[in-house]
C-alpha positions, 0 to 999 in steps of 0.5 A: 500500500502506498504511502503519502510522500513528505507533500502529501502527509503536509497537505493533509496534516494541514487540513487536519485530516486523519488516517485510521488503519489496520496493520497485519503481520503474517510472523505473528498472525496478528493485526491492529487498528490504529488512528495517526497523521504519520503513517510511516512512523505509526508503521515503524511503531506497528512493526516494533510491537507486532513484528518487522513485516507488519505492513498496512492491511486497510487505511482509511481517512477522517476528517480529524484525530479527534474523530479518528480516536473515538472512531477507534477507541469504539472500536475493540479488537480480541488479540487474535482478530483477523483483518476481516474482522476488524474491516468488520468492526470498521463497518460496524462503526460507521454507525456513529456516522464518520465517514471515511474516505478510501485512501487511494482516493484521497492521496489523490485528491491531496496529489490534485491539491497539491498540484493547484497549490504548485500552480497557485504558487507561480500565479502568485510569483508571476503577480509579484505577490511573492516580492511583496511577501520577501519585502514584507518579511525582511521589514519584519525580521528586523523588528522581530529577529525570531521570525522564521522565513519558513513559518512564514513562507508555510503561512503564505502556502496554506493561505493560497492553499485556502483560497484555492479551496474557495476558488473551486477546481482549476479557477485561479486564487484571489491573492488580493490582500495575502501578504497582510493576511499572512505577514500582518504589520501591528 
């Protein structure tokens, strides 16, 4: 199974989306039913207590970590459930109506994402918002030296990525005002 690359992990961390999964190892014949926004490190914490050839059975994605827990904490598995079972249990579950989306579909739509963040990201340098964002941010540093430029670049990127949302599919963002909306000056 795939898993999101440093882009994509950011992008849904940044739209505070959740994965809840199913791990399985073959060695131990066991499986569990975990909730994170990092998945490789909650595979590499699966692979210590279930085994090194633990892999990702099921990935699902929520809306929050907050959903995300109650969903699985709703949820009980014995020590011996097979991956059936706890899709079973998953299914069940969906009566406290969290929906989930299936993660090949939402690594795509995150890939889509990210691919019109890129192209906003170029409207925004062709427009000059982004020596308006430099100027900006070099004016603020001298008054506040532990301004981080990649805070506030990262700032710059989910303000676009938001108006992007808002803009529909392919339409361009609305950068009108982002620099005060990102690098206010008091």
């Amino acid at each position: 199974m795939e898993l999101p690359n440093r882009f994509e992990r950011e992008w849904l961390t940044a739209f505070g989306t959740a994965a809840i999964f199913i791990t399985w190892s073959t060695a131990s014949a066991r499986c569990a039913l975990g909730a994170t926004q990092d998945l490789p490190r909650a595979l590499t914490a699966q692979r210590r207590s279930l085994g090194r050839d633990t892999r990702f059975a099921r990935i699902w994605w929520v809306s929050s970590p907050a959903v995300a827990l109650e969903l699985t904490r709703a949820i009980t598995l014995a020590p011996e459930a097979t991956v059936k079972e706890a899709e079973t249990a998953i299914r069940k579950a969906r009566q406290l109506r969290i929906p989930l989306a299936e993660h090949d579909a939402t690594l795509e739509r995150a890939r889509g994402a990210i691919a019109r963040l890129d192209r906003g990201l170029e409207v925004a340098k062709q427009r000059g918002v982004l020596q308006e964002f430099n100027w900006r941010f070099k004016f603020l540093r001298q008054k506040q030296p532990d301004l981080s430029y990649g805070t506030a670049h990262a700032k710059l990127k989910a303000e676009i990525a938001k108006r992007i949302a808002e803009s529909g599919k392919n339409g361009l963002p609305d950068l009108t005002g982002i620099v005060d909306a990102v690098l206010p000056i008091k």
